[in-house]
N, C-alpha and C positions, 0 to 999 in steps of 0.2 A: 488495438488501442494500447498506448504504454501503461506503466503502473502509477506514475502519476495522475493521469487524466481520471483513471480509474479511484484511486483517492479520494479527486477532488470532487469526482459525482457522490461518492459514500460520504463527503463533507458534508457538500451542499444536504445529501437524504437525510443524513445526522442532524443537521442544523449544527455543523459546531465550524468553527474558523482553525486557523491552520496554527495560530496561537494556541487555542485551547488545544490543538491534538498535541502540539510540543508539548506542552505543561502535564499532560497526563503521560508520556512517553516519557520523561526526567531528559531532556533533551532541551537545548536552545533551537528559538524559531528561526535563527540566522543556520544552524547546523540539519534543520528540518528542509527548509527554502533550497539549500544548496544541494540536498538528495533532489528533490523533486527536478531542479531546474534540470539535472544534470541524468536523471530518472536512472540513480543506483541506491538500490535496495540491498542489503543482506535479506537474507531469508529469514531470517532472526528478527530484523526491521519489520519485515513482511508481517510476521508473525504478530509482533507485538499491537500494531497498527490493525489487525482485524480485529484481536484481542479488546480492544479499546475502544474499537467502533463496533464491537456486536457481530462480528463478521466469522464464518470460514473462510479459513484461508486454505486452497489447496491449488496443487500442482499437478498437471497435467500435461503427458508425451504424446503428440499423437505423429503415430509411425507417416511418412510422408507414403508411402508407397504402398500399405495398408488401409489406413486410416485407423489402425486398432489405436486403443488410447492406454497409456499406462501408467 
């Protein structure tokens, strides 16, 4: 699942619109909108965007040919 799609269910859980997360990130919805459409994040983005919705945000490797996660 990309990181947008994943946003927009933590939207919809939040109850909050894609305006309000702009408005709490100091971001315009028009500079919001063009992340999602195009689904690039900074990890910084990432960050602030769990931060805001209540969220961990964390990252995970998982070895292909293991399966160990790191």
């Amino acid at each position: 699942m990309s990181v947008s799609k994943k946003i927009k269910l933590l939207l919809v859980e939040r109850e909050m619109t894609m305006t309000e997360l702009a408005e709490k990130l100091n971001t315009g919805k028009s500079n919001l909108s063009g992340k999602m459409k195009r689904d690039n994040f900074s990890e910084n983005d990432l960050k602030k965007i769990a931060e805001v919705l209540n969220c961990d945000y964390d990252i995970v490797f998982t070895m292909k040919d293991s399966g160990k996660q790191i």
